[in-house]
C-alpha positions as CSV (number, residue, x, y, z in Angstrom):
1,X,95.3,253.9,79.4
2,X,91.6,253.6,80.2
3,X,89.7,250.3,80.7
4,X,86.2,250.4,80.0
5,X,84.0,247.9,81.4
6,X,81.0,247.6,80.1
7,X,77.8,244.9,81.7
8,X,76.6,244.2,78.0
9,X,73.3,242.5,80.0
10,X,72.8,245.9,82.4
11,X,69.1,247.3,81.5
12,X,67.6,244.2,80.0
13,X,70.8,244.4,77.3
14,X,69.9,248.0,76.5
15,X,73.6,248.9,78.1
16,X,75.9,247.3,74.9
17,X,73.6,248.7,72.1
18,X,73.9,252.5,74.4
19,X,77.6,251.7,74.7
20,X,78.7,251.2,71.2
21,X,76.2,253.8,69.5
22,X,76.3,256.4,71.9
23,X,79.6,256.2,74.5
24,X,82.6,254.5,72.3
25,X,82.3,256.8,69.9
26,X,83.6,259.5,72.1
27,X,86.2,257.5,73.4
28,X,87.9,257.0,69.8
29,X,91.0,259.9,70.3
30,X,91.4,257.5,73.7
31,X,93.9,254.7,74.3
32,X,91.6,252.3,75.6
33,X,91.2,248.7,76.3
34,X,87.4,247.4,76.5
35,X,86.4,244.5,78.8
36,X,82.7,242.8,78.8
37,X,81.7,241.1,81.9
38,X,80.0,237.7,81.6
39,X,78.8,234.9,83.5
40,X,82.1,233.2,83.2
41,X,83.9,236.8,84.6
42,X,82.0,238.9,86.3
43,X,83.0,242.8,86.8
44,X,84.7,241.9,90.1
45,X,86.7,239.7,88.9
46,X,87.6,242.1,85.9
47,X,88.0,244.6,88.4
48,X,90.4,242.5,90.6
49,X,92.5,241.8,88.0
50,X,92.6,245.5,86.5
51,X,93.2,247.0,90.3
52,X,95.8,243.9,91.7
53,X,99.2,246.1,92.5
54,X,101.4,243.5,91.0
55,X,99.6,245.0,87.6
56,X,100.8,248.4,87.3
57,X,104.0,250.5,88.4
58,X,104.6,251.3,91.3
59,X,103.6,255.3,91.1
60,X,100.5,255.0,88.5
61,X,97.0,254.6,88.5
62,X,94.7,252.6,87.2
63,X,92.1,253.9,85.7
64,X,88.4,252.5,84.9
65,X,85.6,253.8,83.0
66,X,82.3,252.1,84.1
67,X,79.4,251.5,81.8
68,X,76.7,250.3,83.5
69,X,74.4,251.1,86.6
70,X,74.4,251.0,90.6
71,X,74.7,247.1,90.4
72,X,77.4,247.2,88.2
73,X,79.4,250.1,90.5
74,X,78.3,247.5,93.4
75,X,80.9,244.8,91.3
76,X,83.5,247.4,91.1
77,X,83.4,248.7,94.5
78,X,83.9,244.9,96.0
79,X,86.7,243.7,93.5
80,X,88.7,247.3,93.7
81,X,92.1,245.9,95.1
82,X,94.1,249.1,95.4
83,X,91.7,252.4,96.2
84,X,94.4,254.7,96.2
85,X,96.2,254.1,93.1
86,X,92.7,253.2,91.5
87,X,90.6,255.9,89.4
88,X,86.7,255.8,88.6
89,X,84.9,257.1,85.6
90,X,81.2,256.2,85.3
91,X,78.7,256.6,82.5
92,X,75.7,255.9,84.0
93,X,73.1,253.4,81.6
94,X,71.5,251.3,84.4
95,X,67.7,251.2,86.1
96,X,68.1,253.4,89.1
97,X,71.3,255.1,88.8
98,X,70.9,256.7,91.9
99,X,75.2,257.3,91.9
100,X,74.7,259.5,89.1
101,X,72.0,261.1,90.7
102,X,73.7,261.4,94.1
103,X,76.6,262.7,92.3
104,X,75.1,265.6,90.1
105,X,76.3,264.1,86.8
106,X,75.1,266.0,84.1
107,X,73.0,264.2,81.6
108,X,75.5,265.6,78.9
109,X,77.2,262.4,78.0
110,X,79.7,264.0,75.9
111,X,80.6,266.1,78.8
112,X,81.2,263.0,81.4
113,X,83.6,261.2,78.9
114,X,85.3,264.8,78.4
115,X,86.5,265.1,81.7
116,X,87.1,260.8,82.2
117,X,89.8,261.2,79.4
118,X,91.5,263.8,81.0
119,X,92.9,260.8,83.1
120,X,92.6,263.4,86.6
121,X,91.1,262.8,90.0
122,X,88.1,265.2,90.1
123,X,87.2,264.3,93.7
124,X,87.4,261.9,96.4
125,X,84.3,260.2,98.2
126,X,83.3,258.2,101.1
127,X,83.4,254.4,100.8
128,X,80.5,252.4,102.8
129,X,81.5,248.5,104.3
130,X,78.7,246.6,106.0
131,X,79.9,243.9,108.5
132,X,77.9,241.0,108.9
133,X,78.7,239.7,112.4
134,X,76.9,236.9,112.1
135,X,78.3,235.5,109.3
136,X,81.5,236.8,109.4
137,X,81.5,238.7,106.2
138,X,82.0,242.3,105.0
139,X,80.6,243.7,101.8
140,X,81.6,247.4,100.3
141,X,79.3,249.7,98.6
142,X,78.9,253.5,97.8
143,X,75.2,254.5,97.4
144,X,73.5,252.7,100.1
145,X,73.3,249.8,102.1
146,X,70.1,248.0,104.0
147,X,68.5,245.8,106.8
148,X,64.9,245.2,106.6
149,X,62.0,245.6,104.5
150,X,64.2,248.0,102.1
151,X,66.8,244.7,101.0
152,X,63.6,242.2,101.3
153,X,62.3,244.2,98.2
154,X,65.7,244.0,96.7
155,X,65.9,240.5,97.1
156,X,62.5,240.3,95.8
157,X,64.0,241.6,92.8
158,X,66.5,240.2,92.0
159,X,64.6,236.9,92.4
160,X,62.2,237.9,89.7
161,X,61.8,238.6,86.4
162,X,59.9,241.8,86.4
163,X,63.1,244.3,86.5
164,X,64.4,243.0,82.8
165,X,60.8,242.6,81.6
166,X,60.4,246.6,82.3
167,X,64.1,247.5,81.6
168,X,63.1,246.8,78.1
169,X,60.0,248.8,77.4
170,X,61.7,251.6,79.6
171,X,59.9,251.2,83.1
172,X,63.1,249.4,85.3
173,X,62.6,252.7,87.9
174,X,58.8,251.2,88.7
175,X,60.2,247.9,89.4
176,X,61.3,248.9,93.2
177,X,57.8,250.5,93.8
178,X,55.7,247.7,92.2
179,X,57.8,244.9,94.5
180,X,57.7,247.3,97.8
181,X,53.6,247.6,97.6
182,X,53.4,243.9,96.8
183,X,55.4,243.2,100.1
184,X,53.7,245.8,102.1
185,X,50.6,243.6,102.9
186,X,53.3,240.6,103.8
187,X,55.8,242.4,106.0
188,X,55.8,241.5,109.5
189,X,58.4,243.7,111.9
190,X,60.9,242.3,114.5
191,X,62.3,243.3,117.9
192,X,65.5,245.1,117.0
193,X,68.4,247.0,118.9
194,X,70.3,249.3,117.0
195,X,73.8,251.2,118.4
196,X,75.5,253.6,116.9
197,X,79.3,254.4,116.7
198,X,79.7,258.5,116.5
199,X,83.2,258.6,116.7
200,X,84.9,257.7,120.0
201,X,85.0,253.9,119.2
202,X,82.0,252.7,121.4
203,X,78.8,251.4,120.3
204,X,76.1,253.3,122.1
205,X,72.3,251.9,122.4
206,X,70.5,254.6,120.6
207,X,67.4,252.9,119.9
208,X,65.3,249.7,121.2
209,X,62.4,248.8,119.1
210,X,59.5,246.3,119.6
211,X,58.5,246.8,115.4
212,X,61.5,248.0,113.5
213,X,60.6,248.2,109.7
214,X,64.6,249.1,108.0
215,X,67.2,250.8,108.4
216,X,69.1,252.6,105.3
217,X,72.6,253.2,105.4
218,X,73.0,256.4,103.2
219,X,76.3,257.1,101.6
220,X,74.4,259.5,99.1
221,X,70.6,261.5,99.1
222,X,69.0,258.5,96.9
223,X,68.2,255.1,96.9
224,X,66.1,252.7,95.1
225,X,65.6,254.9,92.0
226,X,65.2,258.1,93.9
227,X,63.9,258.1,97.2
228,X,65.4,260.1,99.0
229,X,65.9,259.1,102.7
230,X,68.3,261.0,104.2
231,X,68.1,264.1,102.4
232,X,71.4,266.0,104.5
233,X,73.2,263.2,103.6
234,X,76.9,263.6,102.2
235,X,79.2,261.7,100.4
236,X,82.0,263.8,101.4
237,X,82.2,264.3,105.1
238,X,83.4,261.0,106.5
239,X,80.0,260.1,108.5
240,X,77.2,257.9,107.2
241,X,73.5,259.0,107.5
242,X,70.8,256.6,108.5
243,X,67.0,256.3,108.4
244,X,65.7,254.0,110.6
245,X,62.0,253.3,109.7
246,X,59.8,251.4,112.4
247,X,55.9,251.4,113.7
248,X,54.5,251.4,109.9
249,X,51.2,250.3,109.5
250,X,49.6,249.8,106.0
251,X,48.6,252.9,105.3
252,X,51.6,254.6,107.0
253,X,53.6,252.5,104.2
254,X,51.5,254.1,101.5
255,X,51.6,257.9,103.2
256,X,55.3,256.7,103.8
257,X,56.7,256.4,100.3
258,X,55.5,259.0,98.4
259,X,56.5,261.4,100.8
260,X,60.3,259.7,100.6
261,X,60.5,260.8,97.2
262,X,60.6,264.5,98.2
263,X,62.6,263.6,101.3
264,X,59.2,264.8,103.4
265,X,58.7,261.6,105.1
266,X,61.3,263.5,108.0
267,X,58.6,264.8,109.6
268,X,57.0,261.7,110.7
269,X,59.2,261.1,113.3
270,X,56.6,258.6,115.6
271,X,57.7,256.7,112.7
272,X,61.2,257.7,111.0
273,X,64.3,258.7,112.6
274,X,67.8,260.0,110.9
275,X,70.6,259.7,112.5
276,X,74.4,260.4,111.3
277,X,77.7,258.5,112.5
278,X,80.5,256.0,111.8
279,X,78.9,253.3,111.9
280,X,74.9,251.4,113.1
281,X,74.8,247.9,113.7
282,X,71.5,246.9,113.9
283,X,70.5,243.7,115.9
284,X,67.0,241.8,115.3
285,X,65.7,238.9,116.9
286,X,64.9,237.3,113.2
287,X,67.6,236.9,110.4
288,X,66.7,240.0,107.9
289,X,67.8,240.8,104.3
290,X,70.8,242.8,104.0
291,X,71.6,245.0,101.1
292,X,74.3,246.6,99.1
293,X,73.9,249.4,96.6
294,X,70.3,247.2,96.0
295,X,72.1,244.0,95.5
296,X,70.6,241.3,98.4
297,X,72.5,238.2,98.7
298,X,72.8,237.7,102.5
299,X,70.7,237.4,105.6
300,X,71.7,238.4,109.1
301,X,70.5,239.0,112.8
302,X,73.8,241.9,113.3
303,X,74.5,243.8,110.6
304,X,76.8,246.7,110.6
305,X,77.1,249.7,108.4
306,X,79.1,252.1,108.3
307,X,82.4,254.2,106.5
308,X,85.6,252.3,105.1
309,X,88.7,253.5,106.2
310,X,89.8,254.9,102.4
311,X,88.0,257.5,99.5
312,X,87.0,256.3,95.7
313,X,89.1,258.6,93.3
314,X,86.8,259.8,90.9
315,X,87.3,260.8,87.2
316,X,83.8,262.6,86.9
């Protein structure tokens, strides 16, 4: 059995008219049961329901096809209740889709759904959790995850209506560009210690700033549409990649993002650092946005982010 879940609002409502002329189609030699999120029930609590092990036997797997984009993963990866008897198939029809991207899926949709109804684990990835310590709350996600000015434009947003109003004349990738410039002239930096965990279980001071700008928690290459940040980085190898940003000026901000889109802003290191490990918890004298996979609902002064102790199965 495969459920589908499908975010009928995902890309300014664009997802349900792609899902039932284009995706269920190919499904139609499938057993399959199809579940539409709402504001009633929301894909985590769809997902909860699907993954809780009181639901299936005690050997099988559970397996879900997602039709949607990196939010809509985001839902998944926070309501999965069993990640080893749970499998993930994911036809990508969101904004960004920088999982697809990080992931190499072909833009062949018939070959995606092929190999999802083969019902088989095609490989196994890392998992990202970021700890708030400060509000005693953890958050999963599996492209990328935020403290700074990176979440603050995600928040931005989310609070606006300029991602939907561009989703539906087929512009929602400029949306992240168009809210980082605006912020650009408003962001102020903060004092900020950050520590990272490489593997022994201890935190170690790795760097003290006076203007620290963001830090991006990189499970894959891309985030926010397809910058790439930490261009070594690896969903398969257990460690988390970071790029810590800091000492930006206004027209570093402007020399920095174009050259993040080729992964060239490395070079700049008076300004941009990488760094690879467990885990970062990052420590600011202000309360900044935090961000999963490019959805920002918290704020926090210690934020940790780092790898989950279990792999996503993947159907793709």
């Amino acid at each position: 059995m495969i459920h589908i879940i499908v975010n009928p609002a995902g890309a300014g409502g664009k997802t349900l008219e792609y899902f039932r002329k284009s995706v269920l189609p190919l499904f139609a030699q499938s057993n399959y049961e199809i579940h539409f999120s709402s504001k009633e029930r929301g894909v985590g609590e769809i997902t909860a329901a699907l993954t809780d092990p009181g639901r299936r036997g005690a050997d099988s797997y559970v397996n879900l096809v997602i039709v949607g984009g990196d939010g809509t993963m985001n839902e998944v990866m926070n309501g999965i209740r069993d990640f080893e008897h749970t499998r993930v198939g994911i036809v990508p029809a969101g904004s960004g889709n920088d999982l697809a991207r990080g992931l190499g899926l072909p833009s062949d949709l018939r070959g995606i759904v092929s190999r999802i109804r083969q019902e088989k684990t095609f490989r196994q990835i890392d998992v990202g959790e970021t700890i708030l310590h400060d509000r005693d709350v953890r958050m999963r996600f599996v492209v990328s995850s935020g403290i700074g000015f990176d979440a603050e434009v995600c928040h931005r947003i989310q609070a606006a209506s300029l991602k939907s109003i561009l989703n539906r004349v087929g512009l929602g990738k400029l949306v992240y560009l168009l809210e980082a410039v605006r912020l650009i002239f408003q962001w102020r930096s903060a004092p900020a210690a950050l520590y990272l965990c490489s593997g022994e279980g201890e935190e170690k001071l790795v760097r003290k700033l006076d203007r620290f700008v963001f830090t991006a928690a990189m499970n894959h290459r891309f985030e926010g549409g397809g910058f790439m940040l930490c261009p070594k980085a690896s969903d398969e190898d257990g460690q988390m990649d970071y790029c810590i940003v800091h000492d930006l000026t206004v027209t570093g901000f402007f020399r920095f993002f174009p050259l993040a889109l080729k992964g060239k802003h490395v070079r700049h290191k008076e300004c941009v650092g990488q760094a690879r490990g467990l885990s970062l918890r990052v420590r600011s004298e202000k309360p900044l946005c935090v961000h999963c996979d490019g959805e920002a609902v918290y704020t926090s002064g210690d934020a940790q982010m780092g790898i989950a102790p279990y792999k996503l199965n993947l159907m793709v």
